[in-house]
Backbone bond lengths (Angstrom), bond angles and torsions (degrees), N, CA, C in turn:
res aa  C-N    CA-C-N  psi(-1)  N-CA   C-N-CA  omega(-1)  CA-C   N-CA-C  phi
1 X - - - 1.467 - - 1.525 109.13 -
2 X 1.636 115.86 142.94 1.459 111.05 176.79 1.172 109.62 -71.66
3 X 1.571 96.11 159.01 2.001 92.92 162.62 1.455 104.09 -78.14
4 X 1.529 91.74 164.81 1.601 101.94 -176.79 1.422 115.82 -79.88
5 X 1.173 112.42 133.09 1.761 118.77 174.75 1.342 108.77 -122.27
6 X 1.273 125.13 53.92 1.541 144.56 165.42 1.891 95.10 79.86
7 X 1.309 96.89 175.27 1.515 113.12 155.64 1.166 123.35 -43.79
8 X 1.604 135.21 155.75 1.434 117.46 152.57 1.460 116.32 -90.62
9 X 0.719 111.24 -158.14 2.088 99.46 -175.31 1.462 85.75 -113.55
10 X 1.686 134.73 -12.01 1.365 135.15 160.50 1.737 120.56 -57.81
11 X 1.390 102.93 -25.26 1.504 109.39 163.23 1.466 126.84 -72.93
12 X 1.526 108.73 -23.00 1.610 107.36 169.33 1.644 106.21 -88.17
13 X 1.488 121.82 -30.54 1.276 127.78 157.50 1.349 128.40 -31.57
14 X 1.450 103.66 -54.19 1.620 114.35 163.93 1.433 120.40 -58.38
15 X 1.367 95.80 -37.25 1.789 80.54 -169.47 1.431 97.60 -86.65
16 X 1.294 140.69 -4.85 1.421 116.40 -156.92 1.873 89.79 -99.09
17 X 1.369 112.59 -29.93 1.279 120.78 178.27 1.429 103.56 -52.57
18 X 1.638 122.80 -62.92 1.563 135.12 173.64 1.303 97.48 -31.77
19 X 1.152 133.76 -62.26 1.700 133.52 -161.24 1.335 105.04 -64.81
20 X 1.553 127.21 -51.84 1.406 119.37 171.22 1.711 126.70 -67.53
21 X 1.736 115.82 2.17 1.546 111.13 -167.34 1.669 75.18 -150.54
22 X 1.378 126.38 65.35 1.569 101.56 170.79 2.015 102.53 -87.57
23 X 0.787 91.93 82.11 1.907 99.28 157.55 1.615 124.46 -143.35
24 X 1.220 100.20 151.69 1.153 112.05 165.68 1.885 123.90 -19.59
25 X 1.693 95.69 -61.89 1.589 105.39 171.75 1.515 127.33 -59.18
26 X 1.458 118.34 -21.95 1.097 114.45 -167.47 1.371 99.91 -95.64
27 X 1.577 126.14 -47.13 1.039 112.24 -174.20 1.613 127.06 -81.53
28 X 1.413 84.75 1.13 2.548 82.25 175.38 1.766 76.20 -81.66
29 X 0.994 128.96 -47.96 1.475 109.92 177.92 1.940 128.06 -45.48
30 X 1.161 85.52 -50.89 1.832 67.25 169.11 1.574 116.60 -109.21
31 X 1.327 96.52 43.66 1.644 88.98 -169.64 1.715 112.86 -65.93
32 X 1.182 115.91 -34.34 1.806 89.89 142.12 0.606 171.59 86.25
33 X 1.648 106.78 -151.17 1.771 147.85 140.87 1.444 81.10 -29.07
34 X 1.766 101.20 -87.45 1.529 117.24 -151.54 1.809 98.09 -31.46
35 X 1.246 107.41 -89.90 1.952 108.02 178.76 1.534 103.64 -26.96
36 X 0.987 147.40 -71.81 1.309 147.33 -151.64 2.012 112.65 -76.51
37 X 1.436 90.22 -63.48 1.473 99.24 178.50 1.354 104.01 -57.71
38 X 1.766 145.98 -55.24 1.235 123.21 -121.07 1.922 73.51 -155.84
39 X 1.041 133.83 -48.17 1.708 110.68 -157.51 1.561 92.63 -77.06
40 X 2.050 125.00 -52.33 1.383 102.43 177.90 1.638 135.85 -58.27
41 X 1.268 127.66 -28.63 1.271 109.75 152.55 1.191 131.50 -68.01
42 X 1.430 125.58 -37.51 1.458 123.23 -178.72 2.166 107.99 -46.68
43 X 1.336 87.27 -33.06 1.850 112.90 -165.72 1.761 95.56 -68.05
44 X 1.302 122.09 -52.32 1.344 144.61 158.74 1.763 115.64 -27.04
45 X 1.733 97.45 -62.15 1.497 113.39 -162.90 1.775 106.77 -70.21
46 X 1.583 107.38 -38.61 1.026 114.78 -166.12 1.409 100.57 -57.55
47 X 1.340 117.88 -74.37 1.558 125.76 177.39 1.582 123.24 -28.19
48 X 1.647 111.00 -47.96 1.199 92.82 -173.87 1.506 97.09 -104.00
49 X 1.309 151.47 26.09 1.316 142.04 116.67 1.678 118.25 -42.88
50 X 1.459 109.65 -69.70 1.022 119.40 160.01 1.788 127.17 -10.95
51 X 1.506 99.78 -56.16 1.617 103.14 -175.53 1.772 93.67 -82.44
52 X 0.882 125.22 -2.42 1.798 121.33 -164.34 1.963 87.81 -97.05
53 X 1.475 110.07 -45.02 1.891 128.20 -154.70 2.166 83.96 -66.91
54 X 1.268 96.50 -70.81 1.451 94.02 -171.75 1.826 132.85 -49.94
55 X 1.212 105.46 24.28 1.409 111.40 -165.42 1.739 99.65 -124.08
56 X 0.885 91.53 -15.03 2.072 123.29 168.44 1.526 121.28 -121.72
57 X 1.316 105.88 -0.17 1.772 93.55 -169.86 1.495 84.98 -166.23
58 X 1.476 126.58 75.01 1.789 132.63 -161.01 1.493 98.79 -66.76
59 X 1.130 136.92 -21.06 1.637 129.59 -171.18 1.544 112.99 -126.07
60 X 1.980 100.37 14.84 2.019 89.12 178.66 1.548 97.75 -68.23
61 X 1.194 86.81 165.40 1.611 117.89 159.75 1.041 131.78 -95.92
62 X 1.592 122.36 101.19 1.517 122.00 166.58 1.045 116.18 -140.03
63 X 1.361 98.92 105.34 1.591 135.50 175.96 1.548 122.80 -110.79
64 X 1.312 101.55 113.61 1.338 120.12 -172.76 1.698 117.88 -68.58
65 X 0.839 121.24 5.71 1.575 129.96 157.30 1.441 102.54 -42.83
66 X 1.326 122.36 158.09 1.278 143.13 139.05 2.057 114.73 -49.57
67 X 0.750 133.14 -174.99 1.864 124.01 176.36 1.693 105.13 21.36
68 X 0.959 123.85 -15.59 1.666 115.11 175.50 1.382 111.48 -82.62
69 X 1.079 122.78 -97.23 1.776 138.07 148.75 1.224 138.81 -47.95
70 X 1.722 110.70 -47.23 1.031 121.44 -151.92 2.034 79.61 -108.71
71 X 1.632 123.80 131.21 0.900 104.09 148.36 2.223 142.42 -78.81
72 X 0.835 97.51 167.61 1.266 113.46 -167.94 2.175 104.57 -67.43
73 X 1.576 93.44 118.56 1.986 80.73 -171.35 1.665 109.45 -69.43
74 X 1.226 112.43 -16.23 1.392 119.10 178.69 1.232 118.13 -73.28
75 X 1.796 116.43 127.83 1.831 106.45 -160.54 1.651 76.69 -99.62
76 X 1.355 94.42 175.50 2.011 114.03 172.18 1.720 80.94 -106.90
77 X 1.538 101.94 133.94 1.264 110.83 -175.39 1.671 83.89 -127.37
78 X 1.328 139.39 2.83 1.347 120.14 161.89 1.266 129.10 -23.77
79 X 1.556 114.04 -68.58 1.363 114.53 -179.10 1.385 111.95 -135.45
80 X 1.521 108.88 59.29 1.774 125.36 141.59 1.489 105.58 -129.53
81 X 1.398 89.29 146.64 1.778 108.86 156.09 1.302 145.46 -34.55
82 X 1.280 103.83 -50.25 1.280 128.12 140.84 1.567 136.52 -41.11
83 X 1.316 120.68 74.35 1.760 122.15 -170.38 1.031 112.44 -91.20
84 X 1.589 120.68 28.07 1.566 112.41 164.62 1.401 114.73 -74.71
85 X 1.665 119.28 122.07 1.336 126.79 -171.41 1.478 96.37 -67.45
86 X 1.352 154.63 -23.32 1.382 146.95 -148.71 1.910 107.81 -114.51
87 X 1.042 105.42 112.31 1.881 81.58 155.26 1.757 116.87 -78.18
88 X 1.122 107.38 166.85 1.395 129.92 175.86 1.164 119.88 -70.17
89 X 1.432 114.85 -35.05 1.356 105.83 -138.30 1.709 92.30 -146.93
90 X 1.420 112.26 146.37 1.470 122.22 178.39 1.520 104.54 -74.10
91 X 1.532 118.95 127.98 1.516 112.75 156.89 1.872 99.77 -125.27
92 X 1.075 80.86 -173.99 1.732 98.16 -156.45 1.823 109.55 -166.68
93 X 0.828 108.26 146.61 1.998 106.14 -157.82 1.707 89.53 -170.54
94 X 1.541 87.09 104.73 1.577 110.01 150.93 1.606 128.00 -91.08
95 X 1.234 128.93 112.50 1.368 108.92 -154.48 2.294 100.94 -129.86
96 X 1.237 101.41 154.84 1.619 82.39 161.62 1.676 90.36 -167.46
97 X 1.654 92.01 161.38 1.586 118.07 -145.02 1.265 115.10 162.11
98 X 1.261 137.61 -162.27 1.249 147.83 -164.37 1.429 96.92 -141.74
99 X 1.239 137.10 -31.92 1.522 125.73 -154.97 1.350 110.96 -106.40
100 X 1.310 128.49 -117.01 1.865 128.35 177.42 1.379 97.97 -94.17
101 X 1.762 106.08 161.04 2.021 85.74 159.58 0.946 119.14 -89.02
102 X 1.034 129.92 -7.66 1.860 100.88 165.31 1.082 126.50 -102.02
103 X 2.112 97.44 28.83 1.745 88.11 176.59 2.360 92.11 -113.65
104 X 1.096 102.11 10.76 1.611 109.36 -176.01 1.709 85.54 -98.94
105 X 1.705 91.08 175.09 1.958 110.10 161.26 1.451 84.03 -79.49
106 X 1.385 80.86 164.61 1.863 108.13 143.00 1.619 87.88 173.99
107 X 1.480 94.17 -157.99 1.569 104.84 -147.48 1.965 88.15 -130.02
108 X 1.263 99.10 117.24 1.516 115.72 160.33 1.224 140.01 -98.15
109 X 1.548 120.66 147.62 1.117 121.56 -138.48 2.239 90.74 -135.98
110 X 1.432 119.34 107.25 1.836 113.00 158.73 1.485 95.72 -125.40
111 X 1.447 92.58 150.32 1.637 140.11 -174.47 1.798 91.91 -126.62
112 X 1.644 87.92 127.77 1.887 84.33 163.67 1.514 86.70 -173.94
113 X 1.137 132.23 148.07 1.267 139.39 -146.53 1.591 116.56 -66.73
114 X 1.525 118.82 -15.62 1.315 130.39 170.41 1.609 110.11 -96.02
115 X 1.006 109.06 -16.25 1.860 111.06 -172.03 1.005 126.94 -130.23
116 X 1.517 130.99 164.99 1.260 134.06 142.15 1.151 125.20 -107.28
117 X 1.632 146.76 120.77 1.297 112.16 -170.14 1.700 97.79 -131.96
118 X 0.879 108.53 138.67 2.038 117.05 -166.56 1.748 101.25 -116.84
119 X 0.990 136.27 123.25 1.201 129.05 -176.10 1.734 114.97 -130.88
120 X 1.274 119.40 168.66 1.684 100.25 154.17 1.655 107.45 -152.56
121 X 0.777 136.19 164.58 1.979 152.13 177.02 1.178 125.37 118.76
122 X 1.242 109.23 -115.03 1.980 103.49 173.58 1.662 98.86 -147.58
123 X 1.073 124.29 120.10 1.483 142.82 155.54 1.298 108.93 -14.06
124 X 1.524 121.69 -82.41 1.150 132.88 174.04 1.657 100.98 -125.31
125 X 1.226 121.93 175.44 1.243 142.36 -177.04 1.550 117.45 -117.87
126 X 1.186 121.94 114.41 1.508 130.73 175.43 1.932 90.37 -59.91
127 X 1.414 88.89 146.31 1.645 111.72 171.68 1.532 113.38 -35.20
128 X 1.224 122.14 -53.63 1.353 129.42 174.15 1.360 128.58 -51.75
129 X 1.436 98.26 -51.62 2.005 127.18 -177.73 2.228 88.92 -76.44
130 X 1.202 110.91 -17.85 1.713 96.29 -174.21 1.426 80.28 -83.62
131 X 0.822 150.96 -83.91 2.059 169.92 -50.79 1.608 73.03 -132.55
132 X 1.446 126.16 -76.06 1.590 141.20 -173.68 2.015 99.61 -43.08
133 X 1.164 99.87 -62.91 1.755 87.31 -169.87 1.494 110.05 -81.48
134 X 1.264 123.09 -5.62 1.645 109.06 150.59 1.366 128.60 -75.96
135 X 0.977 107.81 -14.81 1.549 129.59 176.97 1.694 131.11 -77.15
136 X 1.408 86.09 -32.04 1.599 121.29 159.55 1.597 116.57 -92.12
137 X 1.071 115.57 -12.87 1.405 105.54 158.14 1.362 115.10 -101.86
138 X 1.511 136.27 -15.13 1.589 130.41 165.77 1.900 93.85 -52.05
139 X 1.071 118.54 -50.76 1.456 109.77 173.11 1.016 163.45 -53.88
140 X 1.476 122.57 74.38 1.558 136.65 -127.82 1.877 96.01 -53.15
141 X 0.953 138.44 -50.89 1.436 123.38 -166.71 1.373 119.89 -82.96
142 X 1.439 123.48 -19.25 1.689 154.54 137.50 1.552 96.93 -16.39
143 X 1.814 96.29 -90.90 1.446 106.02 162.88 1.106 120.71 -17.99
144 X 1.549 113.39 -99.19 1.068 126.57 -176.41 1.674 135.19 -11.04
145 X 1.263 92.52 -49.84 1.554 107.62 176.21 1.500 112.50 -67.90
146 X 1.385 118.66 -45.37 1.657 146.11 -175.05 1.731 86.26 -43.19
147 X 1.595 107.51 -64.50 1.736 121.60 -141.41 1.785 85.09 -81.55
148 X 1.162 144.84 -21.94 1.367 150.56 177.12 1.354 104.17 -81.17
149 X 1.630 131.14 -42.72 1.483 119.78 -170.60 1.912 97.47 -75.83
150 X 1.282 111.80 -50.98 1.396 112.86 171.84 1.387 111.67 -51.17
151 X 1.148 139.42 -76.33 1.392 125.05 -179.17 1.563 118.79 -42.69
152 X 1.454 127.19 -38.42 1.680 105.13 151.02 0.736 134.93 -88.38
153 X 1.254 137.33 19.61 1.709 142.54 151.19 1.323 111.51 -66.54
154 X 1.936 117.50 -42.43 1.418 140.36 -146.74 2.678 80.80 -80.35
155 X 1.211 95.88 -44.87 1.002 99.51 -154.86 1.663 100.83 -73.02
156 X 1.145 98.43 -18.51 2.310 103.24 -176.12 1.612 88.65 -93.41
157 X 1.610 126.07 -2.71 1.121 99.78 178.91 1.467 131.05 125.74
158 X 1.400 90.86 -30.27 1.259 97.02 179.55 1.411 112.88 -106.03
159 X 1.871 90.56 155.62 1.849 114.87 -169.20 1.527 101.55 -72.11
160 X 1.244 105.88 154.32 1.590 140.39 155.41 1.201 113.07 -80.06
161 X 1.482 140.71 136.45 1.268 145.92 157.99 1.516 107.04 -140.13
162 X 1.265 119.32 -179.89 1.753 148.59 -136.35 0.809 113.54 33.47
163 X 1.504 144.68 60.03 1.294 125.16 145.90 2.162 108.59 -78.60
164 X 1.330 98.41 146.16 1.659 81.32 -158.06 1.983 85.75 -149.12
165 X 1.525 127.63 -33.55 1.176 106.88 -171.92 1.909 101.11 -100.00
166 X 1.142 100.61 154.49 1.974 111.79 169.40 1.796 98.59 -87.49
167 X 1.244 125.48 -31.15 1.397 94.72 169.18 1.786 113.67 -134.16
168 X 1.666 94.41 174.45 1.671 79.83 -168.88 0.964 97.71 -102.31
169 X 1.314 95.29 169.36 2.029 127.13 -173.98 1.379 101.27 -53.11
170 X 1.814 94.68 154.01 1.487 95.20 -178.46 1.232 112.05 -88.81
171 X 1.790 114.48 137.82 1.037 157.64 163.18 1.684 116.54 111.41
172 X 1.018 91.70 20.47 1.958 103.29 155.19 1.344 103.77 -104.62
173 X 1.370 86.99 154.50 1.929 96.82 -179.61 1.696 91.43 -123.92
174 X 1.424 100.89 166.66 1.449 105.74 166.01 1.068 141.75 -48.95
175 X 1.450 122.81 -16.29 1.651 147.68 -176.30 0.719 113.75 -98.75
176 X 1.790 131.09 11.86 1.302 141.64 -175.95 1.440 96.25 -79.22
177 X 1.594 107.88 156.21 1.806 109.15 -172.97 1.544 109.03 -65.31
178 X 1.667 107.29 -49.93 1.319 132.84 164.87 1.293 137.95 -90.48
179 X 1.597 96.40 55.79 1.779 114.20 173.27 1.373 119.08 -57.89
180 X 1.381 98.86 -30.83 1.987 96.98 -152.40 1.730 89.44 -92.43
181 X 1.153 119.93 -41.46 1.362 132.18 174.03 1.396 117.02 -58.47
182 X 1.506 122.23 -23.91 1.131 126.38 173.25 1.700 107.95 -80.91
183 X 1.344 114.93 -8.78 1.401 115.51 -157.59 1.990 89.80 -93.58
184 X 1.426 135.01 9.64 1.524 133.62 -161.13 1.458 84.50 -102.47
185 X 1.538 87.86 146.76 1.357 94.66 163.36 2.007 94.68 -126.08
186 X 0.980 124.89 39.43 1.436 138.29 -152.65 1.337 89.69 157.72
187 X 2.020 99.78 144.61 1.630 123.36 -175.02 1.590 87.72 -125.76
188 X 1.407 138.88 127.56 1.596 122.92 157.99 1.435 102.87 -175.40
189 X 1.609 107.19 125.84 1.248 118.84 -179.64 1.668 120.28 -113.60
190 X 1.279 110.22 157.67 1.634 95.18 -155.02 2.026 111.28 -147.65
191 X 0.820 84.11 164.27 2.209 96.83 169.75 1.209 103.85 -134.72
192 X 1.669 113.23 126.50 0.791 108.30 -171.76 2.054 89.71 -132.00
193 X 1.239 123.33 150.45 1.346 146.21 -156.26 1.374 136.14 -135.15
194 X 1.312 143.48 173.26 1.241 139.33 163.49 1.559 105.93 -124.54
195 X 1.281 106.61 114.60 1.829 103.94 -175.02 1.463 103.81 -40.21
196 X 1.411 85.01 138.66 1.566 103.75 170.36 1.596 116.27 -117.85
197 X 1.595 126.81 -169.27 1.343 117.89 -174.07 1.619 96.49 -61.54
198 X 1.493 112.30 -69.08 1.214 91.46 -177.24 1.799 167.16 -17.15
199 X 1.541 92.22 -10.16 1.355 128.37 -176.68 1.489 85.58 -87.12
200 X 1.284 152.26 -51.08 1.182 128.34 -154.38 1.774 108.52 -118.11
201 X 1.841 104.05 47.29 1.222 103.31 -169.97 1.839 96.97 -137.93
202 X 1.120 128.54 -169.28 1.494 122.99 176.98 1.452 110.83 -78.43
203 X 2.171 107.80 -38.02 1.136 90.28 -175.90 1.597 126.99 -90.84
204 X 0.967 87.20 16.21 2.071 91.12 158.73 1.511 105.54 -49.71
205 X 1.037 119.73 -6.99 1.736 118.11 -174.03 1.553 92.80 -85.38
206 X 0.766 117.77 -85.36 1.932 129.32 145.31 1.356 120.24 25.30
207 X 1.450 97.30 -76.85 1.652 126.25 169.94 1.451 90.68 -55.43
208 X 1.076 126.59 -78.94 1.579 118.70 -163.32 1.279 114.18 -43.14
209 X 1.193 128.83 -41.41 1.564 140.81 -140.88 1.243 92.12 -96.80
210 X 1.707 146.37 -39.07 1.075 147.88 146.15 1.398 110.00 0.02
211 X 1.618 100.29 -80.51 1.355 113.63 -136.04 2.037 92.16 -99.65
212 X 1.273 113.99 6.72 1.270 105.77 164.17 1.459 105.05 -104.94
213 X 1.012 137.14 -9.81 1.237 164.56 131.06 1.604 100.21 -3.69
214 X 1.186 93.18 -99.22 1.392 117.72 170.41 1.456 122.87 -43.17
215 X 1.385 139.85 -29.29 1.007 147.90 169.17 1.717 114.95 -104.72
216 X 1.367 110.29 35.30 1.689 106.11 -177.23 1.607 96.51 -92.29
217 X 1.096 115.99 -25.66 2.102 127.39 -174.10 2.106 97.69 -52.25
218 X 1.226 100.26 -44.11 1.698 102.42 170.03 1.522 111.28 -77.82
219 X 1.270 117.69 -41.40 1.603 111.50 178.22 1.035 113.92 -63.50
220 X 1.685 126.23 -33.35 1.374 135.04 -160.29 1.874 98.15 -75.38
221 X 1.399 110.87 -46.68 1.556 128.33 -171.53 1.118 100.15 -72.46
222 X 1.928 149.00 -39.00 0.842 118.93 166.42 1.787 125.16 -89.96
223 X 1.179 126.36 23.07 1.065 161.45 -169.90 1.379 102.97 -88.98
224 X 1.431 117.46 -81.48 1.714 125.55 172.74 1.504 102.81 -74.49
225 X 1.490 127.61 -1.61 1.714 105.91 170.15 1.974 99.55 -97.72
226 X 1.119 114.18 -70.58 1.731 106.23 -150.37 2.096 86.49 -93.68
């Protein structure tokens, strides 16, 4: 596999084209683009992120497969509304743990022709990993640490996400320290961007590695909790 030498600006090409022809017909037609424009670099990025992720995160996973790392462009339109066979947009998920990846943290990665978006924690939480980080928040120094890594993330900038229930679990009351935090059913904080040159250069690896960098204090905490 080559090393990566950024995006091509043919990879934002692809996707913006995908958004105007999302069918079946158009894309066995340029399938391609798709391989050429957008799966060989993505295949590229993973790896040498990858060697940058493991020097901070000794057991993630980044594997340049398709269903491993790289997600899959084909949505399951079974049971959404939405029957566009294509996604839009490149994602990418470095993850490490012992269990599935999308039941560990790791640190995620979308490309879509208006954005960049860099994230890290867990989306949602398998039954077990919820049961574990409520459990870790009855624990005042558990806590404690949790409500301190978020407040300097909140302050470099970066967003908070999963909050997902309106009331809390039973046997918290409202006067709990960690109400609003109790209300996630998913922990994940994020930067989100408008591609810049850097996206179509090597050190976009760089750029990335920064800002997961900076957010490993939440990966690390949900790491030793679920």
């Amino acid at each position: 596999m080559s090393d990566f030498e950024g995006f091509p600006r043919r990879t934002l090409t692809f996707l913006r084209d995908l958004r105007q022809n999302n069918s079946k017909e158009w894309f066995d037609a340029h399938r391609p683009d798709y391989d050429d424009h957008l799966l060989a670099p993505a295949r590229s990025f993973v790896e040498a992120l990858g060697k940058r992720l493991v020097l901070i995160a000794p057991h993630v996973h980044a594997d340049p497969r398709v269903n491993r790392s790289i997600f899959r462009i084909f949505r399951d339109t079974r049971f959404s509304k939405n029957k566009q066979p294509y996604k839009t947009h490149l994602a990418l998920w470095f993850w490490e743990g012992r269990g599935k990846r999308m039941d560990c943290p790791g640190f995620y990665f979308h490309l879509e022709p208006e954005r960049v978006m860099l994230g890290c924690g867990m989306y949602r939480f398998p039954k077990a990993a919820l049961k574990s980080y409520r459990q870790a928040l009855k624990d005042r120094r558990r806590a404690g640490e949790l409500q301190s890594i978020l407040e300097g993330l909140g302050e470099k900038g970066y967003s908070l996400g999963g909050k997902h229930y309106k009331r809390l679990p039973r046997g918290f009351t409202a006067d709990h320290p960690q109400a609003e935090l109790l209300l996630h059913n998913g922990l994940y904080s994020g930067h989100e961007s408008k591609p810049s040159a850097s996206l179509h250069k090597p050190a976009f690896v760089d750029d990335c590695f920064q800002h997961y960098h900076a957010l490993l204090p939440l990966h690390r905490w949900l790491l030793e909790t679920v």
